[in-house]
TINUKOL-893138 format. One record per atom (N, C-alpha, C, O): residue number from 1; residue in one letter; atom name; y, z, x. Coordinates in nm, 3 decimals, m for minus. Example, Ala and Ser with C-alpha at 12.3 -4.5 7.8 and 13.67 -1.06 7.14 Angstrom:
<pts>
<pt 1 A N <m0.569 0.780 1.319>> <pt 1 A CA <m0.450 0.780 1.230>> <pt 1 A C <m0.330 0.780 1.320>> <pt 1 A O <m0.332 0.846 1.424>> <pt 2 S N <m0.225 0.708 1.285>> <pt 2 S CA <m0.106 0.714 1.367>> <pt 2 S C <0.003 0.787 1.290>> <pt 2 S O <0.114 0.804 1.341>> 
</pts>
This chain:
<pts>
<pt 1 X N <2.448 m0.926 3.165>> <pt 1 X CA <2.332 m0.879 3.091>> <pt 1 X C <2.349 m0.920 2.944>> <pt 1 X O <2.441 m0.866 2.882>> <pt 2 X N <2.258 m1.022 2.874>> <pt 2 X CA <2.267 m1.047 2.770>> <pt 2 X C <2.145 m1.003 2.688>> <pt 2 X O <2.055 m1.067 2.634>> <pt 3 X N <2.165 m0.909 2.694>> <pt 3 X CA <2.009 m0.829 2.637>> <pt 3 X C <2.027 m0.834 2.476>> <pt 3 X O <2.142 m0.866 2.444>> <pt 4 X N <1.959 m0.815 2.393>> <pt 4 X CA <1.992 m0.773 2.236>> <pt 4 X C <1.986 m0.604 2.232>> <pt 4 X O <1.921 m0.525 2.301>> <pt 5 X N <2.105 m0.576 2.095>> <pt 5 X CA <2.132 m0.443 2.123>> <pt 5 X C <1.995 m0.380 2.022>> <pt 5 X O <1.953 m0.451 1.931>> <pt 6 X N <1.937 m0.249 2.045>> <pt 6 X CA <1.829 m0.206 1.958>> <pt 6 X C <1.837 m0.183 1.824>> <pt 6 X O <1.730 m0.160 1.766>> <pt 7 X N <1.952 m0.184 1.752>> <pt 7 X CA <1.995 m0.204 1.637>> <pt 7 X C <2.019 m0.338 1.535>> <pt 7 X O <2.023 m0.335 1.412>> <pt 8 X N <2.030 m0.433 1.605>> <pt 8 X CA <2.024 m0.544 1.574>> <pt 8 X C <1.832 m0.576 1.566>> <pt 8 X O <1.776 m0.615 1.464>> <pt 9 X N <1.784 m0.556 1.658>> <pt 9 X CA <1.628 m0.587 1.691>> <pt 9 X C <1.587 m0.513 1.560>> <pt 9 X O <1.520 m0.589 1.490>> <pt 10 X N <1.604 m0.389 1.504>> <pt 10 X CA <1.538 m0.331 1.430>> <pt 10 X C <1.592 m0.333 1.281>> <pt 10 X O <1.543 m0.280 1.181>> <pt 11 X N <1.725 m0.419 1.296>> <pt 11 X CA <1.766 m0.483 1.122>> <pt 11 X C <1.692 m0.642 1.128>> <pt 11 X O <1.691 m0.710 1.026>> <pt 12 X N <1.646 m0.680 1.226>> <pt 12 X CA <1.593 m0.835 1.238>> <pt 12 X C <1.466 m0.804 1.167>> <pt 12 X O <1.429 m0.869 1.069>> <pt 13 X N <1.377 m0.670 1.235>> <pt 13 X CA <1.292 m0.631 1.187>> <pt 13 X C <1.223 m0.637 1.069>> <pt 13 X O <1.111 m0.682 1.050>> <pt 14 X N <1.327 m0.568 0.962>> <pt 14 X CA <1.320 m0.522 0.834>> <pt 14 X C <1.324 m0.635 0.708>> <pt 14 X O <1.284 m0.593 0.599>> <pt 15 X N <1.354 m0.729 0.712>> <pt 15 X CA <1.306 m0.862 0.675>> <pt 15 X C <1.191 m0.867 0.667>> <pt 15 X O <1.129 m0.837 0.565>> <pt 16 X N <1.140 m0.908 0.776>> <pt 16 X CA <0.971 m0.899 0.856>> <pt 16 X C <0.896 m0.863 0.790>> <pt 16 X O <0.810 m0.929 0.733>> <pt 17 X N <0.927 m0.686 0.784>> <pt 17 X CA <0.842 m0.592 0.679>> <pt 17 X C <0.812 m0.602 0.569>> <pt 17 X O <0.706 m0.569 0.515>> <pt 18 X N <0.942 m0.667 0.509>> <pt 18 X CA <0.941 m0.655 0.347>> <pt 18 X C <0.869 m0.789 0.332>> <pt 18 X O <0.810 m0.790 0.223>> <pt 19 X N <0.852 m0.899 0.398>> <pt 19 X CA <0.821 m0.990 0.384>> <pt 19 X C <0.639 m0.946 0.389>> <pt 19 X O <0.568 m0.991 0.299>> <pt 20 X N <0.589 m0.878 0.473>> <pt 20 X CA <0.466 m0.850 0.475>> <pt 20 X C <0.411 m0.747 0.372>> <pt 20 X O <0.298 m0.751 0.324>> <pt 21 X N <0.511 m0.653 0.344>> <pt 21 X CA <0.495 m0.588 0.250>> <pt 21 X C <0.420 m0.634 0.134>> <pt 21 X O <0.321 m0.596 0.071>> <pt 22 X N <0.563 m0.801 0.125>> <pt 22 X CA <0.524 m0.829 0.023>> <pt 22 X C <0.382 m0.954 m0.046>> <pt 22 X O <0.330 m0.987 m0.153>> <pt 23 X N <0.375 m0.987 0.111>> <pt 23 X CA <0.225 m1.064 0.129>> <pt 23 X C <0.085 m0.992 0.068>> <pt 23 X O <m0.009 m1.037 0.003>> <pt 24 X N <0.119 m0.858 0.123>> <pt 24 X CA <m0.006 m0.790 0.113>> <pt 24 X C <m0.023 m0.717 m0.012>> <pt 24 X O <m0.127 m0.652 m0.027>> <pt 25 X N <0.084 m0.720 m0.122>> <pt 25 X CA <0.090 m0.677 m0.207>> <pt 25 X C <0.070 m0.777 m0.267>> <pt 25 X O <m0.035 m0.751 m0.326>> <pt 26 X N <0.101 m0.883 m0.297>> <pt 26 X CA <0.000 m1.003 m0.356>> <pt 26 X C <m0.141 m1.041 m0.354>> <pt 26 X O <m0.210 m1.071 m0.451>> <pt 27 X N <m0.187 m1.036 m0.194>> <pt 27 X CA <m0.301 m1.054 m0.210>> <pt 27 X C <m0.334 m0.966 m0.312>> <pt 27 X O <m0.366 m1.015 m0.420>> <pt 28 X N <m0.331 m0.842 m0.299>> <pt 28 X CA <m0.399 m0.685 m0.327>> <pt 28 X C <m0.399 m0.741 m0.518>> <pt 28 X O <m0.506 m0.733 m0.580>> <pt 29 X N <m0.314 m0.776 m0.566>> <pt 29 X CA <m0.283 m0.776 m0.658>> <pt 29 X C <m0.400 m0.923 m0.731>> <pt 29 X O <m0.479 m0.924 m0.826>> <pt 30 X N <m0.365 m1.009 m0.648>> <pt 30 X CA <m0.463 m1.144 m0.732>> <pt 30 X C <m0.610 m1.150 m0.653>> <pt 30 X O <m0.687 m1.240 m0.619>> <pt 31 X N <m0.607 m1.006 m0.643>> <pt 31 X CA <m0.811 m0.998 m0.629>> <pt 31 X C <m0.849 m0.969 m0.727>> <pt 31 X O <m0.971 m0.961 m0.736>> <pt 32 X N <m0.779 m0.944 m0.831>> <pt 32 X CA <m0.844 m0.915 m0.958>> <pt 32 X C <m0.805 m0.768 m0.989>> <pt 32 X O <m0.712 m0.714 m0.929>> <pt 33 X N <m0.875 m0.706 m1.080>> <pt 33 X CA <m0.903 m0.597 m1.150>> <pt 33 X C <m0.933 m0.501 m1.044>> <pt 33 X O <m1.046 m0.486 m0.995>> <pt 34 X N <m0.814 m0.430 m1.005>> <pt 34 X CA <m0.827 m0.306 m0.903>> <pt 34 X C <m0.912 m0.187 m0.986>> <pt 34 X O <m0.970 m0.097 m0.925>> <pt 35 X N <m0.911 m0.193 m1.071>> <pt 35 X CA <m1.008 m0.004 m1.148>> <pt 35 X C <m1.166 m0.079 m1.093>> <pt 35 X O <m1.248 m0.006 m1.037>> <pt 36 X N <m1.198 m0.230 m1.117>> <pt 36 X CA <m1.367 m0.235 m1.061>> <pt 36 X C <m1.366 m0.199 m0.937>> <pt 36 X O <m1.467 m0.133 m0.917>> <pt 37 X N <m1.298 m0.209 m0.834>> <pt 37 X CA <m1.283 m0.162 m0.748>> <pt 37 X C <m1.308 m0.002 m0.656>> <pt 37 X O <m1.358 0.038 m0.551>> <pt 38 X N <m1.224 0.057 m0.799>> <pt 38 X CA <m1.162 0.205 m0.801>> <pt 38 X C <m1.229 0.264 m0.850>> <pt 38 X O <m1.209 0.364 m0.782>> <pt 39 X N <m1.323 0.302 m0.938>> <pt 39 X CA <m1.410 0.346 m1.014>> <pt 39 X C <m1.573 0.287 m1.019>> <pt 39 X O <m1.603 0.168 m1.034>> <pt 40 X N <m1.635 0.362 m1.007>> <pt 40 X CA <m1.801 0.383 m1.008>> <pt 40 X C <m1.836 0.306 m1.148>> <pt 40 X O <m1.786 0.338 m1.255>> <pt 41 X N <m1.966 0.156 m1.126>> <pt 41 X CA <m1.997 0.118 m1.200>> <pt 41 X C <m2.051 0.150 m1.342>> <pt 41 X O <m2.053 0.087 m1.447>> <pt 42 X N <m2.095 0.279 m1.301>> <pt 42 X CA <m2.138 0.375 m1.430>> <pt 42 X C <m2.052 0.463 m1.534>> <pt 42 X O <m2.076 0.541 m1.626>> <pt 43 X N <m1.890 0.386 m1.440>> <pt 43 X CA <m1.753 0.509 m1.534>> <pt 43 X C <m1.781 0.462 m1.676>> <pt 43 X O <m1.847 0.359 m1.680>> <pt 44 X N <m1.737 0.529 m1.826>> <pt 44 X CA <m1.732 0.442 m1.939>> <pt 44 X C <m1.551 0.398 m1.938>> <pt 44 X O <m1.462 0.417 m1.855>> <pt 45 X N <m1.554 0.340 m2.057>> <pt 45 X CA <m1.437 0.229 m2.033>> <pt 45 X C <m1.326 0.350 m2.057>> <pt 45 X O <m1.227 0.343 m1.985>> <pt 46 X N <m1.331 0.438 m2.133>> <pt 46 X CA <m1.246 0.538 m2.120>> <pt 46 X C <m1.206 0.589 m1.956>> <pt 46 X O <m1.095 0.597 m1.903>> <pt 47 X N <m1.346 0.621 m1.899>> <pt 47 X CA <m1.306 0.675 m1.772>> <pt 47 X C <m1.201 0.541 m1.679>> <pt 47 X O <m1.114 0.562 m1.594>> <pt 48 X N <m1.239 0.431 m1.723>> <pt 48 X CA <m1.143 0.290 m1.663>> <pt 48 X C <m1.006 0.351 m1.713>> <pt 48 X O <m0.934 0.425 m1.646>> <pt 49 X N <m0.980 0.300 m1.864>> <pt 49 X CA <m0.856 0.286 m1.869>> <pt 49 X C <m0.771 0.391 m1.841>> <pt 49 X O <m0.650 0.385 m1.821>> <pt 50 X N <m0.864 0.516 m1.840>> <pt 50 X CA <m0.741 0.633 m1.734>> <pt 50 X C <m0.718 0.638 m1.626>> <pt 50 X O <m0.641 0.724 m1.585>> <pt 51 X N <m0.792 0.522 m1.520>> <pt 51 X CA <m0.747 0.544 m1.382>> <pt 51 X C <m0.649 0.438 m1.386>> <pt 51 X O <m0.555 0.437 m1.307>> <pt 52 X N <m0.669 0.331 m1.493>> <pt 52 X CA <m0.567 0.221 m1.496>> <pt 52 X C <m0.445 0.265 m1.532>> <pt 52 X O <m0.355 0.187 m1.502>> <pt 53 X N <m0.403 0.394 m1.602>> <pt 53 X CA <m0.298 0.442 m1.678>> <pt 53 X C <m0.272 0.523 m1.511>> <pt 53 X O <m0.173 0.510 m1.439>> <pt 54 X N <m0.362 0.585 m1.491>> <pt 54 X CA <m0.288 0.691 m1.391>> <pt 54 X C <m0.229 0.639 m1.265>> <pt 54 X O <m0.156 0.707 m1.193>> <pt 55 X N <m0.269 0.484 m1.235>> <pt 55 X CA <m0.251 0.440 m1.107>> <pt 55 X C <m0.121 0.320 m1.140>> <pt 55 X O <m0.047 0.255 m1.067>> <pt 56 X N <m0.139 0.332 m1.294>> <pt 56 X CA <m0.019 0.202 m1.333>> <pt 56 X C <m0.055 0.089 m1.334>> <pt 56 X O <0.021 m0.008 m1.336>> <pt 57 X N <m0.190 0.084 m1.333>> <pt 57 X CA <m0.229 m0.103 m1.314>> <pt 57 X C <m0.193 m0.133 m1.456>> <pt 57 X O <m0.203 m0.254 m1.476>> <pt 58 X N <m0.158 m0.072 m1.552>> <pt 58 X CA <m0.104 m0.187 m1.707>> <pt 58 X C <0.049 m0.191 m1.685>> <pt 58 X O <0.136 m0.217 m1.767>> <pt 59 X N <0.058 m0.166 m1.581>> <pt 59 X CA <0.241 m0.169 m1.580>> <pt 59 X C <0.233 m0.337 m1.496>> <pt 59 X O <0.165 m0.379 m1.402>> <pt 60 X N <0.329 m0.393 m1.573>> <pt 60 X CA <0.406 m0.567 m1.496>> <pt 60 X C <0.409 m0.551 m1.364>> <pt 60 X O <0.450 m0.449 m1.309>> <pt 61 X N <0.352 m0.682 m1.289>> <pt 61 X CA <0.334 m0.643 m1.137>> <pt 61 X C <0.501 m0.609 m1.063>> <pt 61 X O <0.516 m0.534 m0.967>> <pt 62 X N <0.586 m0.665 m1.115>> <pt 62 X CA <0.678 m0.601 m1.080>> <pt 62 X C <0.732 m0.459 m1.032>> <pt 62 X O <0.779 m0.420 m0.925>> <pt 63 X N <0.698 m0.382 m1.184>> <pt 63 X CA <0.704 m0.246 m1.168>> <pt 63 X C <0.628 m0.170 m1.048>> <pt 63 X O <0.673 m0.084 m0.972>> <pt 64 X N <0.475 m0.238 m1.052>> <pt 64 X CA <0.395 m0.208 m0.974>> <pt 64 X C <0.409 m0.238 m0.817>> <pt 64 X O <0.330 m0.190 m0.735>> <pt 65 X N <0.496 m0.306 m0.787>> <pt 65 X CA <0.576 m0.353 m0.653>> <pt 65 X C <0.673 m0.242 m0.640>> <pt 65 X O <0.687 m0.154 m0.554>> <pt 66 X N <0.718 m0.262 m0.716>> <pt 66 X CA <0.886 m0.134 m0.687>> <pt 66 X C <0.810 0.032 m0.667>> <pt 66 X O <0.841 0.121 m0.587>> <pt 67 X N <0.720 0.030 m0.754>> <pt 67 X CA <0.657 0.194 m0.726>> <pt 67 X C <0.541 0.135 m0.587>> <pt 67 X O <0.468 0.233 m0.575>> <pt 68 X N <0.510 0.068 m0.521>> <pt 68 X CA <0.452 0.013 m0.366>> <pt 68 X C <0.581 0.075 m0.333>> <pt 68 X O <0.631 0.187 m0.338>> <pt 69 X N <0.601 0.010 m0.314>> <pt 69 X CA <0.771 0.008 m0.216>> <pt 69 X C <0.849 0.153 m0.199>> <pt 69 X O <0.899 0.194 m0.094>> <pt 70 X N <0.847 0.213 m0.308>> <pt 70 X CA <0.925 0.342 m0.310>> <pt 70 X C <0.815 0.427 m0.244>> <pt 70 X O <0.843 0.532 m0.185>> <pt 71 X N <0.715 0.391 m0.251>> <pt 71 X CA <0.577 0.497 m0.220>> <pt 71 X C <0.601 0.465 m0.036>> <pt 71 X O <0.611 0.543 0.058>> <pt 72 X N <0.602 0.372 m0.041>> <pt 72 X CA <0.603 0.322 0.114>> <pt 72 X C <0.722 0.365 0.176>> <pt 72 X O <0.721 0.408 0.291>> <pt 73 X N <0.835 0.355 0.099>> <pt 73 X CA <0.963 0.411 0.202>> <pt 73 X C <0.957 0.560 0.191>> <pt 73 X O <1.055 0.613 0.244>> <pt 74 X N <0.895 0.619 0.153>> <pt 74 X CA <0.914 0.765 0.113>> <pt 74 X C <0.790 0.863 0.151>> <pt 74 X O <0.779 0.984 0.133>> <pt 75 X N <0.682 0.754 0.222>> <pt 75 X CA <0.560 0.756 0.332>> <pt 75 X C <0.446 0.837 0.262>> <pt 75 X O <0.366 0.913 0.316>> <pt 76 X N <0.459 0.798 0.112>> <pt 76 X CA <0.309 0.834 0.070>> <pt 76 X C <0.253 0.701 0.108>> <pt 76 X O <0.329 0.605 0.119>> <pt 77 X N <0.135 0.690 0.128>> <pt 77 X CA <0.037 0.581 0.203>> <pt 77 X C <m0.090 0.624 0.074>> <pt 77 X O <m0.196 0.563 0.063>> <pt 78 X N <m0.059 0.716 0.005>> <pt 78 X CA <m0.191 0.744 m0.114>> <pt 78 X C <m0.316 0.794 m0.043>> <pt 78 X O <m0.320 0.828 0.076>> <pt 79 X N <m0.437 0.794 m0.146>> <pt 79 X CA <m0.502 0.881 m0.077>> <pt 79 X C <m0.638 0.772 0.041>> <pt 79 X O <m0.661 0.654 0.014>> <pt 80 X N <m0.687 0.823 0.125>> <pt 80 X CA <m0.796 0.733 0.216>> <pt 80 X C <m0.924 0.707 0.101>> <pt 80 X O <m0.942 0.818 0.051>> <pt 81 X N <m0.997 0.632 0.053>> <pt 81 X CA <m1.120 0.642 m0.029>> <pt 81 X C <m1.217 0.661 m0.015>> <pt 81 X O <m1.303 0.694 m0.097>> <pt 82 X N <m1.228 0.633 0.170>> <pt 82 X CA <m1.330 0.682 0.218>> <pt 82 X C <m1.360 0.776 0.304>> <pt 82 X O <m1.457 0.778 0.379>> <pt 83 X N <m1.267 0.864 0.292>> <pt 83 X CA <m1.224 1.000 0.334>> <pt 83 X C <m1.209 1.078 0.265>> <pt 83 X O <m1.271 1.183 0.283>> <pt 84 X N <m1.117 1.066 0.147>> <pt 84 X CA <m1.092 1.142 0.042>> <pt 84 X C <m0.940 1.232 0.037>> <pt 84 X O <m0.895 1.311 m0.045>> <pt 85 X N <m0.889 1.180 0.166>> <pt 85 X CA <m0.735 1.257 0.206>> <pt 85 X C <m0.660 1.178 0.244>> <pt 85 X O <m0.701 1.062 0.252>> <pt 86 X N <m0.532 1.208 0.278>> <pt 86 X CA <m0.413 1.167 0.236>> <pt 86 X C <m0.424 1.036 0.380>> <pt 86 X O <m0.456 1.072 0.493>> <pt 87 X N <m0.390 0.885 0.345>> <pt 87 X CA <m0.441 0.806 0.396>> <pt 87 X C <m0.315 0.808 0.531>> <pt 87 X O <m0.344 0.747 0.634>> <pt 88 X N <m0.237 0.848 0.525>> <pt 88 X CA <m0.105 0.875 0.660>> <pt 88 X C <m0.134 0.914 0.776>> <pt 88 X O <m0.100 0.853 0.878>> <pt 89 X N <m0.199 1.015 0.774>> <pt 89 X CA <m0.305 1.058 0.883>> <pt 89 X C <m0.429 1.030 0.937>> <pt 89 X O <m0.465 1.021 1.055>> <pt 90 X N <m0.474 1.020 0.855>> <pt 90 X CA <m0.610 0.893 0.860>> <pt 90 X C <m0.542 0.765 0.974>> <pt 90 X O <m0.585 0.742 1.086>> <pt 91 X N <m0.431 0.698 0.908>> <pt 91 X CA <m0.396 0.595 0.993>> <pt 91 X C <m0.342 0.590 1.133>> <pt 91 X O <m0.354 0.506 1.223>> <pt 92 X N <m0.282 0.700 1.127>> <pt 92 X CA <m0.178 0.750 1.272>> <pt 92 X C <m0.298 0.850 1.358>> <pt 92 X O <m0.268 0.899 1.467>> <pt 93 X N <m0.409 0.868 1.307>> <pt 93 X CA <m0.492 0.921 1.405>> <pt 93 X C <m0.535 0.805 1.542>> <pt 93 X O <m0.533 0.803 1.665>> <pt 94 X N <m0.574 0.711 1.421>> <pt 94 X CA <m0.639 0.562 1.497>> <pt 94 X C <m0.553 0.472 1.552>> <pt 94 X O <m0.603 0.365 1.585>> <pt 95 X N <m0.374 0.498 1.580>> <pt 95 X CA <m0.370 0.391 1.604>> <pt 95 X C <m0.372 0.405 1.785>> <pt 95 X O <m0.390 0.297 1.841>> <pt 96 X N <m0.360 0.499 1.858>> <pt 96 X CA <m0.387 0.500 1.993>> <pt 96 X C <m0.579 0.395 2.003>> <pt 96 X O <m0.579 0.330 2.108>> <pt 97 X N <m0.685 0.378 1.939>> <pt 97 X CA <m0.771 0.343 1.952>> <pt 97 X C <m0.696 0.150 1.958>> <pt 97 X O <m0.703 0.057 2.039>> <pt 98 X N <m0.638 0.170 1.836>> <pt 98 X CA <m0.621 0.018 1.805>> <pt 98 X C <m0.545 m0.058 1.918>> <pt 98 X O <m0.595 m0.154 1.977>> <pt 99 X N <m0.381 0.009 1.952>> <pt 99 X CA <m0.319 m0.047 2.045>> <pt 99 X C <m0.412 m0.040 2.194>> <pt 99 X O <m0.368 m0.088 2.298>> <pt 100 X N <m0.526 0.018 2.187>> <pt 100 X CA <m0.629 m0.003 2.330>> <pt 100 X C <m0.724 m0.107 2.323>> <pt 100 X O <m0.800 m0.127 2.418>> 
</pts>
């Protein structure tokens, strides 16, 4: 039996992740200006630059990777936007729909 052991399969894994992690955190990042996004066309620029301060978009994308990352290993997922709650549950409700 030359099977692979499940520990090995799931450090092969983790590469993988970070690698997608870090795909999708690029895209996310060179779409532009996440607050137009995040905020209602009618905010004034004050109401901008405090969601930009509160969410860290003036912080170096770097920083802004490492606080992804820590958020992600530590399973805040942030909040759903079009729900309005905590997006973790939101996701793990749906995924029995998806894997069907």
């Amino acid at each position: 039996m030359s099977g692979r052991s499940p520990l090995r399969t799931l450090l092969q894994f983790v590469p993988v992740l970070y690698i997608v992690s870090l795909i999708v955190f690029v895209l996310v990042y060179l779409t532009g200006d996440l607050s137009a996004l995040l905020i209602p066309e009618d905010a004034s620029e004050e109401d901008r630059l405090a969601l930009v301060a509160a969410w860290g978009l003036d912080q170096p994308w770097y920083l802004q990777y490492l606080r992804y990352m820590g958020n992600i290993l530590t399973g805040d997922f942030g909040v759903s936007y079009r729900y309005g709650t905590e997006a973790l549950p939101v996701v793990i409700e749906r995924i029995p729909a998806t894997l069907q």
